[in-house]
C-alpha positions in Angstrom: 53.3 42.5 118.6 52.8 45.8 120.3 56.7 46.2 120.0 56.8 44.8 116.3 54.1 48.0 115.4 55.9 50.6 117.4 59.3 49.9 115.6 57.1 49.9 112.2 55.9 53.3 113.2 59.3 54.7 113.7 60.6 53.5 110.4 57.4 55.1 108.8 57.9 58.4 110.5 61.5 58.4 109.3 61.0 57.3 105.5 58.4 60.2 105.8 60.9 63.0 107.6 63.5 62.0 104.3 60.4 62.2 101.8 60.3 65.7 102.8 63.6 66.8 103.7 64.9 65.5 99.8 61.8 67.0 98.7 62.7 70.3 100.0 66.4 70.0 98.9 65.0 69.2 95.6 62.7 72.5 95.5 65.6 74.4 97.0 68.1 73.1 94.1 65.4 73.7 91.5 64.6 77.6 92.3 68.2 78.6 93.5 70.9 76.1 91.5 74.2 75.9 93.3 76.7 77.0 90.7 80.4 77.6 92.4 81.6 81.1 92.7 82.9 82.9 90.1 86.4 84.2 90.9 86.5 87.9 90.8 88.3 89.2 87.5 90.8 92.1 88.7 91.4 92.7 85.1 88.2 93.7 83.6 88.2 96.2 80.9 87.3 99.5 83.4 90.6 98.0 85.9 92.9 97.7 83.3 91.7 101.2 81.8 92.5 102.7 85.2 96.2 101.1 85.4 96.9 102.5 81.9 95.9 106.2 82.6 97.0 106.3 86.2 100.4 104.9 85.5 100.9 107.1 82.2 100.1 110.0 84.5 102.7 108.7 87.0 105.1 108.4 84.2 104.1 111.9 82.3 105.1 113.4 86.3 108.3 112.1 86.6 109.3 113.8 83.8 108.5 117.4 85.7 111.8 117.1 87.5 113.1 119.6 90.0 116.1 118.1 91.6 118.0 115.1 89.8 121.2 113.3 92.3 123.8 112.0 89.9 123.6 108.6 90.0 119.9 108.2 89.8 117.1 109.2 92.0 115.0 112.6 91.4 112.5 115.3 93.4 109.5 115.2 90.8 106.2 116.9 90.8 104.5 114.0 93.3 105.1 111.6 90.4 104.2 108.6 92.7 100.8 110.3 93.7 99.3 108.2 91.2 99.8 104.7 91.6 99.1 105.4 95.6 95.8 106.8 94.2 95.1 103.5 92.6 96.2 101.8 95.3 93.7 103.5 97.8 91.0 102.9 95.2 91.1 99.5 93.9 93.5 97.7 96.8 97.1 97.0 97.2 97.1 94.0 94.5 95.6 96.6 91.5 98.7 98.9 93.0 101.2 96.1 93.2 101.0 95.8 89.6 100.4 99.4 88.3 103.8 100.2 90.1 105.7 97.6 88.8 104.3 98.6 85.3 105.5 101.6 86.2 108.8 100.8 87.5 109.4 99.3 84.0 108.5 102.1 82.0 110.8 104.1 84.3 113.7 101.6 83.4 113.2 101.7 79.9 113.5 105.2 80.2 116.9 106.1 82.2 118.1 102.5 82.8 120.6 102.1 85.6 121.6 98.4 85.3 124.3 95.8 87.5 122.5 93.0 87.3 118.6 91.8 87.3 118.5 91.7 91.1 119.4 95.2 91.4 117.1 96.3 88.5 114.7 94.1 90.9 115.2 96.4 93.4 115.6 99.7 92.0 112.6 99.7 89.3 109.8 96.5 89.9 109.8 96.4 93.2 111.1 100.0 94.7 107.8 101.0 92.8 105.8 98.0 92.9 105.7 98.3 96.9 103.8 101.8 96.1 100.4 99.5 96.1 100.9 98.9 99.8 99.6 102.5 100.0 95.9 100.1 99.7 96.2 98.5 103.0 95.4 102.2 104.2 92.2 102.7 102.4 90.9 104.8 105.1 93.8 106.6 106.2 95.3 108.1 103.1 98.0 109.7 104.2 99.3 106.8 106.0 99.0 104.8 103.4 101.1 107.0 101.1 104.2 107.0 103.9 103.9 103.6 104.1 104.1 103.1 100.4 107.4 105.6 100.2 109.2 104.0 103.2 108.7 100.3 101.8 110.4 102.2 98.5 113.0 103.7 100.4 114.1 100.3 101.8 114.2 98.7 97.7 116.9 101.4 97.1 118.1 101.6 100.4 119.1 97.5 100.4 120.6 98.6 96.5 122.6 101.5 97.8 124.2 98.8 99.9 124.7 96.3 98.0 125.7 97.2 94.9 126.1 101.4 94.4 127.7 102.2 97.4 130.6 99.9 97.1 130.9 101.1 93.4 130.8 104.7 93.6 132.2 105.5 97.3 133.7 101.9 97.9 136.0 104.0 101.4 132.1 105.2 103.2 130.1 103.0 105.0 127.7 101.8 102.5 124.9 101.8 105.1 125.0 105.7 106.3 125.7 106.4 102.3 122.5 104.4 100.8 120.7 106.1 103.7 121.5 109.8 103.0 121.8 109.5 99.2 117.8 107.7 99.3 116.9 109.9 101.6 118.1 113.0 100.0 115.0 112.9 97.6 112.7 110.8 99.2 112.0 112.7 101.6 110.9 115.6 100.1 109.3 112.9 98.2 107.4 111.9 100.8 106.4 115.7 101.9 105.4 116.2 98.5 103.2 113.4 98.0 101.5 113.7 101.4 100.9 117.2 100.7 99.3 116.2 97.3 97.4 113.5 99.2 96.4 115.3 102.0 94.6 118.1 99.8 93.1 115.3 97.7 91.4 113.8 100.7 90.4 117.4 101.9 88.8 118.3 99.1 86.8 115.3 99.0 88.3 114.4 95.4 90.1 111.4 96.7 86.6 110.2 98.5 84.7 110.7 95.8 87.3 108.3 93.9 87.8 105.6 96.3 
């Protein structure tokens, strides 16, 4: 009997602990509702006002040209400054796409064209891969080299492929694709970092990010 009331006890003492603890998931449910996050929207109005200006002003730069090679490839006025800005501000996918937006527009406007890979290559992605500047968020300038080298590497696999064998078919298409790409990319490069460099020591690029 004494064994009979004990085990009637414990069943009490239970139904009471999952009274309370449904009671308080019920309170809990009814002040604070569980709704499933809400995926982020990268293209809000204000992101998709950036990408517009920053990639017209990337595109209104390349036009201030100071060397042009002769089968494609120029020295501008730190055109690609831009859509590394964006990247460093709003992350490498926001960059990803304002640089192949970019890369388009750049197409439509002195199209060099063998096939789609190697318009791939030489417009999406060659300027896509400037939003990997975004992985650098805190080191600017490391980001932008970054983001010009993973460029250098779409033309340079290009020059190989397909522009080397066309235009100097007797050179070794890998020492050719490397000097010709090189030949404005670096000062490229130096131009950009210098842009970048006086952005982040004037605090402008700070203020921005």
């Amino acid at each position: 009997m004494t064994r009979l009331r004990g085990q009637l006890k414990v069943l009490s003492t239970q139904r009471n602990l999952n009274q309370i603890i449904l009671a308080e998931g019920k309170t809990v449910n009814q002040t604070k509702p569980n709704y499933p996050n809400k995926p982020r929207n990268i293209f809000s109005t204000r992101i998709l006002s950036e990408i517009t200006i920053f990639v017209a002003l990337a595109t209104a730069l390349s036009f201030i040209i100071v060397y042009t090679l002769p089968q494609g490839g120029s020295i501008t006025a730190g055109s690609m400054v831009p859509i590394i800005w964006l990247a460093l501000r709003r992350g490498p996918k926001i960059g990803l796409i304002a640089g192949a937006i970019h890369g388009t527009i750049q197409f439509a406007v002195l199209p060099y064209f063998i096939d789609p890979i190697q318009m791939l290559l030489d417009y999406q992605l060659a300027f896509g891969v400037l939003g990997l500047a975004g992985l650098f968020k805190k080191q600017p300038i490391i980001g932008a080299a970054t983001a010009i080298t993973a460029r250098f590497i779409m033309h340079f696999i290009s020059g190989v492929v397909y522009w080397a064998p066309l235009y100097v078919p007797e050179l070794n298409p890998y020492i050719y694709s490397a000097v010709y790409n090189g030949s404005y990319l670096v000062p490229e490069l130096i131009v950009s970092g210098i842009i970048v460099y006086l952005l982040q020591k004037s605090k402008v690029l700070n203020v921005y990010l």
